[in-house]
Backbone as JSON Lines, residues from 0, in Angstrom:
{"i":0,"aa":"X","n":[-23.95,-77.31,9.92],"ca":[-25.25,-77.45,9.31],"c":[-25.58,-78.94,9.21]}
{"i":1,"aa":"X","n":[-26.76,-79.49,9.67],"ca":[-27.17,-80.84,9.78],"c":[-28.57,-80.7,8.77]}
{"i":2,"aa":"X","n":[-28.13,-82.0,7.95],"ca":[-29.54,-82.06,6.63],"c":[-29.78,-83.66,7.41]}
{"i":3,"aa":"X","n":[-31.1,-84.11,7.13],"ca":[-31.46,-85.16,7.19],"c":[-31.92,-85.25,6.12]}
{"i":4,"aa":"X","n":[-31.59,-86.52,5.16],"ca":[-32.43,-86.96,4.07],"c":[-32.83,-88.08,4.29]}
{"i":5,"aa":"X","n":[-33.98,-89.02,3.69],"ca":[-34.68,-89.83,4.01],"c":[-34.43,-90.42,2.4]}
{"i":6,"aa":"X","n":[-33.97,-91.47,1.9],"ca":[-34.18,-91.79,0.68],"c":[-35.15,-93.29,0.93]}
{"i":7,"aa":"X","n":[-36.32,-93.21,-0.05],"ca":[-37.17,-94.29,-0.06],"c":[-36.98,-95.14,-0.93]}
{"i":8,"aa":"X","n":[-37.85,-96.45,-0.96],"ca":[-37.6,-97.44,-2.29],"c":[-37.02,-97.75,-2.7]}
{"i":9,"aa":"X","n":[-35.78,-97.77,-1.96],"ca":[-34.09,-98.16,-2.78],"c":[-34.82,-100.0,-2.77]}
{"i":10,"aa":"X","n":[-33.89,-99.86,-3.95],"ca":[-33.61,-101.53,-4.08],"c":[-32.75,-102.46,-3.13]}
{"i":11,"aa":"X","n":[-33.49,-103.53,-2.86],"ca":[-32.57,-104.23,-1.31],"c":[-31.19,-104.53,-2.08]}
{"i":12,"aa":"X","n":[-31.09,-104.79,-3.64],"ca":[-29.55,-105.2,-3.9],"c":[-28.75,-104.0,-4.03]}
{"i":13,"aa":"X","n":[-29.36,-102.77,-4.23],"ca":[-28.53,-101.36,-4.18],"c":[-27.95,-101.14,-2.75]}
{"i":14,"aa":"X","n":[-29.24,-101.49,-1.84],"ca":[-28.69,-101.19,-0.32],"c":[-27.39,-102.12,-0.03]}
{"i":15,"aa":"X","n":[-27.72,-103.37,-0.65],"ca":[-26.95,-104.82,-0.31],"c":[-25.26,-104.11,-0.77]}
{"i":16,"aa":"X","n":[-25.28,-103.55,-1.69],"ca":[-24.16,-103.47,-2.41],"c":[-23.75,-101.49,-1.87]}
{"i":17,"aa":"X","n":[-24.42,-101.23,-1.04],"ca":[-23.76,-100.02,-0.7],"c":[-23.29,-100.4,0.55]}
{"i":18,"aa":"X","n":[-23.85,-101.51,1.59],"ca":[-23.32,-101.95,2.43],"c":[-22.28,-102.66,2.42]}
{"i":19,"aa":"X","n":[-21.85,-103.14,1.58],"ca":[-20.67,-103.72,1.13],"c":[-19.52,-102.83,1.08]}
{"i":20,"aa":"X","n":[-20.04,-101.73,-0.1],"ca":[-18.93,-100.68,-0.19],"c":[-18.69,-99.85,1.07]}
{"i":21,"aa":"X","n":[-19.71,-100.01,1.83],"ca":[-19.54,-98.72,2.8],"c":[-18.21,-100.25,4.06]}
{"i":22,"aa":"X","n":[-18.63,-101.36,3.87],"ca":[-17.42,-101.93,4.7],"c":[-15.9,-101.73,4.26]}
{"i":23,"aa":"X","n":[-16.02,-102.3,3.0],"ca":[-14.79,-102.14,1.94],"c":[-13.84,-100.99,2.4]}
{"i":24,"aa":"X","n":[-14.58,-99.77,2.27],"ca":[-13.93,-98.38,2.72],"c":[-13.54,-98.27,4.36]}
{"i":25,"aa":"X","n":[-14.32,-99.52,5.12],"ca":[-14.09,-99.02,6.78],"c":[-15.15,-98.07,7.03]}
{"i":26,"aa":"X","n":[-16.31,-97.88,6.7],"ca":[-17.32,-96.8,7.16],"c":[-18.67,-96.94,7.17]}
{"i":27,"aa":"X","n":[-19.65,-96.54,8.14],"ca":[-21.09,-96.82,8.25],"c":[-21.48,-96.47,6.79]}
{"i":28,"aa":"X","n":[-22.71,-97.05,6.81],"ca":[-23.45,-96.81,5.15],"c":[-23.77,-95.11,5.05]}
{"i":29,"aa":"X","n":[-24.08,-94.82,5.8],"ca":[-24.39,-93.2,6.04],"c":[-23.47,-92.16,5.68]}
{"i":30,"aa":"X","n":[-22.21,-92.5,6.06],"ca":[-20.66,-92.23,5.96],"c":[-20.53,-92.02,4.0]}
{"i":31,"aa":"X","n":[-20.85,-93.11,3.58],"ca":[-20.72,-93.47,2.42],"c":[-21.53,-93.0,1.33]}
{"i":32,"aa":"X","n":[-22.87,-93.29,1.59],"ca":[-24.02,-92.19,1.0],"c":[-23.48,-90.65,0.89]}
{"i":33,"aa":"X","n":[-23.3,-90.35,2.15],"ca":[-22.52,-88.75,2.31],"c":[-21.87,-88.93,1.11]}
{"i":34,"aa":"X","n":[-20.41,-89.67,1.42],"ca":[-19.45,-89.66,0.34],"c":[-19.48,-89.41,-1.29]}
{"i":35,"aa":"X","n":[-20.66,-90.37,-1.35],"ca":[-20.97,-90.69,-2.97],"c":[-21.99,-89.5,-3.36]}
{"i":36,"aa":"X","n":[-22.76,-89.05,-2.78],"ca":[-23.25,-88.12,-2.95],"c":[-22.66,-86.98,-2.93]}
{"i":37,"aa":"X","n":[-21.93,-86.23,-2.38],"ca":[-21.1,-85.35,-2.61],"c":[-20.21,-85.48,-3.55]}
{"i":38,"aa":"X","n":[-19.24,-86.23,-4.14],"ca":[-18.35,-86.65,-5.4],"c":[-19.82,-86.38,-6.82]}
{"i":39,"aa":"X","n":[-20.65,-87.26,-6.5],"ca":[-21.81,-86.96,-7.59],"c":[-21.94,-85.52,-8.23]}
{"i":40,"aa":"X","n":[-22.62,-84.33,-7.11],"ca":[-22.99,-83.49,-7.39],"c":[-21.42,-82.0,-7.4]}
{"i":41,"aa":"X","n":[-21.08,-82.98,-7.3],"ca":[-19.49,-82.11,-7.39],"c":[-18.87,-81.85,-8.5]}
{"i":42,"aa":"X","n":[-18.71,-83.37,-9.66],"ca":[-18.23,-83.2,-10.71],"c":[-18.98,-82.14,-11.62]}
{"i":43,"aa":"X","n":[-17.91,-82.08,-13.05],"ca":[-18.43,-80.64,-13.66],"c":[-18.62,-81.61,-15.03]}
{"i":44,"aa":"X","n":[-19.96,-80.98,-15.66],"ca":[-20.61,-81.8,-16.3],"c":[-20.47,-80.53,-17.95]}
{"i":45,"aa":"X","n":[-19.68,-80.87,-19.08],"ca":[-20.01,-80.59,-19.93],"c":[-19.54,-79.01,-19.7]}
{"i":46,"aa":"X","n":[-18.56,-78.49,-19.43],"ca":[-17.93,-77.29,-18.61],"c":[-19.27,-75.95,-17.95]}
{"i":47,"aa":"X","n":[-19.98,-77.09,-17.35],"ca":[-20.9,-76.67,-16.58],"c":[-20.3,-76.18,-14.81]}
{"i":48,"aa":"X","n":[-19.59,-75.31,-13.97],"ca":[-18.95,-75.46,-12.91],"c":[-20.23,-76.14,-11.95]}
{"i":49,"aa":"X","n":[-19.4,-76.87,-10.74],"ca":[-19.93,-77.43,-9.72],"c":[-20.72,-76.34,-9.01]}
{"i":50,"aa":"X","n":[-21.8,-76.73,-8.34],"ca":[-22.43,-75.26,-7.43],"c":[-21.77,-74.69,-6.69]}
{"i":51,"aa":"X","n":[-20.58,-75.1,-5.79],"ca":[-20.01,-74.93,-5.01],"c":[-19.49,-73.44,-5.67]}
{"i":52,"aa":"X","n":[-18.89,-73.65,-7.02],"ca":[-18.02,-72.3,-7.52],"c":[-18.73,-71.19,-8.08]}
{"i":53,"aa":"X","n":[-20.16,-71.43,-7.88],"ca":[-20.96,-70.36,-8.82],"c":[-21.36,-69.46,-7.93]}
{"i":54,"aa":"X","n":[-21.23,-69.42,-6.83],"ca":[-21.63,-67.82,-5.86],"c":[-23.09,-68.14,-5.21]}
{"i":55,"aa":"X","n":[-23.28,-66.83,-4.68],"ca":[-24.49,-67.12,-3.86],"c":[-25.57,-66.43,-4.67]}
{"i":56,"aa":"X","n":[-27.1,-66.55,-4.12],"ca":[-27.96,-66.38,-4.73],"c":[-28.64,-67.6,-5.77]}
{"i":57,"aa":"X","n":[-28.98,-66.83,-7.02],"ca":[-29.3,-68.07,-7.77],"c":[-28.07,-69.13,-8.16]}
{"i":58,"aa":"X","n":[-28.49,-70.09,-8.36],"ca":[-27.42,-71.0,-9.24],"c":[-28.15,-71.89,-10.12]}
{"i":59,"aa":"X","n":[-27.1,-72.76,-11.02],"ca":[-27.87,-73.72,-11.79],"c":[-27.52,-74.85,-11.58]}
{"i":60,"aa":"X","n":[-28.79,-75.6,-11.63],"ca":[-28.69,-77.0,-11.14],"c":[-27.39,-78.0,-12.35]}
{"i":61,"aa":"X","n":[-27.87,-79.3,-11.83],"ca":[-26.73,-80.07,-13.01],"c":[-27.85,-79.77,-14.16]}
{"i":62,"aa":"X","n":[-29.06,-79.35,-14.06],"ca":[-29.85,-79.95,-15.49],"c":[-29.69,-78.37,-16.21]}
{"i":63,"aa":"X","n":[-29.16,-77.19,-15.63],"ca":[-29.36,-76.55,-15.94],"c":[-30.24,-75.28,-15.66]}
{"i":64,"aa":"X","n":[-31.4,-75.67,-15.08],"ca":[-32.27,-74.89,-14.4],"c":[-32.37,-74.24,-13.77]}
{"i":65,"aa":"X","n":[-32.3,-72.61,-13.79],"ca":[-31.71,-72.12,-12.55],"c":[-33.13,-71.82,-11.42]}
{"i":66,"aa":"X","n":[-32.35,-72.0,-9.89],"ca":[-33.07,-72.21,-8.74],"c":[-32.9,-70.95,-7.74]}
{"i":67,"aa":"X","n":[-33.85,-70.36,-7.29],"ca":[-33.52,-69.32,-6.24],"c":[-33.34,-70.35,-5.1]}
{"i":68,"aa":"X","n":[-32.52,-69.63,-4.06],"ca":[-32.32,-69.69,-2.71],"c":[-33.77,-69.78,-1.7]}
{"i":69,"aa":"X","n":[-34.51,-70.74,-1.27],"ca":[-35.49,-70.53,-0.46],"c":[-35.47,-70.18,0.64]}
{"i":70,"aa":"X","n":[-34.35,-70.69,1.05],"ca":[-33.63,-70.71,2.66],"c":[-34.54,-69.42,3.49]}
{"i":71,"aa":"X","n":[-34.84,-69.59,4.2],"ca":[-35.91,-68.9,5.36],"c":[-37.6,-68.06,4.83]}
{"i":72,"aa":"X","n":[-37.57,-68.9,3.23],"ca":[-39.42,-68.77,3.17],"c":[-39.94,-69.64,2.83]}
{"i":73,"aa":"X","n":[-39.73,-70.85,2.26],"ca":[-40.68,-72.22,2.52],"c":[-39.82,-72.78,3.04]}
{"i":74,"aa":"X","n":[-40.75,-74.13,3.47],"ca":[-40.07,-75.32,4.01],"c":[-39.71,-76.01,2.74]}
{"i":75,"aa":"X","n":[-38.56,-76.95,2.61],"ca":[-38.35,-77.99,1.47],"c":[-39.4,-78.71,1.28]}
{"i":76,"aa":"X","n":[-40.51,-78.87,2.12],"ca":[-41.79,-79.53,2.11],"c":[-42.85,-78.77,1.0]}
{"i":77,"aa":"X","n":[-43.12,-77.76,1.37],"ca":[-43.38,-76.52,0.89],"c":[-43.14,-76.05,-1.04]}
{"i":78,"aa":"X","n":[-41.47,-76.32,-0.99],"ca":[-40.89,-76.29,-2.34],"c":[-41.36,-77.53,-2.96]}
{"i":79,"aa":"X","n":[-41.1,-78.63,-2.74],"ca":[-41.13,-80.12,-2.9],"c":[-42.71,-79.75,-3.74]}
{"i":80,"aa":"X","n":[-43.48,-79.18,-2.72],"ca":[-45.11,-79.33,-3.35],"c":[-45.18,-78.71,-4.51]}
{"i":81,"aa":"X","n":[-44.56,-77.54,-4.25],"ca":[-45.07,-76.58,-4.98],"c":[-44.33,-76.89,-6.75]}
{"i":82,"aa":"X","n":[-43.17,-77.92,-6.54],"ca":[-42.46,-78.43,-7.7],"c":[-43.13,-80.08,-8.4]}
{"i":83,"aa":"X","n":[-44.42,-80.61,-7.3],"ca":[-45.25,-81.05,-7.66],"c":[-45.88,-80.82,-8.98]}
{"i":84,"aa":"X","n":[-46.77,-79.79,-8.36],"ca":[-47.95,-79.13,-8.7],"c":[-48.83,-79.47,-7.78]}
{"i":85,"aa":"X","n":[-48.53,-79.23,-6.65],"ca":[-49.56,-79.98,-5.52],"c":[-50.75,-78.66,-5.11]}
């Protein structure tokens, strides 16, 4: 499974300093983003389990909120709006 994310507006000293870390480790910045982002949404917050262990269907986010599965009726474009209020 291939995700593309696009993150905007980062700060040039956040980038400055993830490029750093991503050398430190031996790995493209991309490599590293992956990395840190996955460890992020992994840990278990307040004996809240990680998504990974909660099954399929709905789950709950870190905030709590629980989210259906969209996967094959909107686009994330679609969700994104509609979590607007667009």
């Amino acid at each position: 499974m291939s995700t593309t994310l696009t993150i905007r507006n980062m700060d040039e000293s956040v980038k400055q300093m993830l490029r750093v870390q991503a050398a430190t480790h031996g790995r493209a910045m991309e490599a590293e983003a992956r990395d840190i982002l996955t460890r992020a949404v992994m840990k278990t917050d307040a004996g809240t389990p990680p998504l990974s262990k909660m099954g399929k269907g709905k789950q709950k986010s870190a905030c709590g909120a629980v989210r259906g599965i969209w996967k094959g009726r909107l686009s994330t474009d679609e969700v994104m709006s509609l979590t607007r209020g667009e």
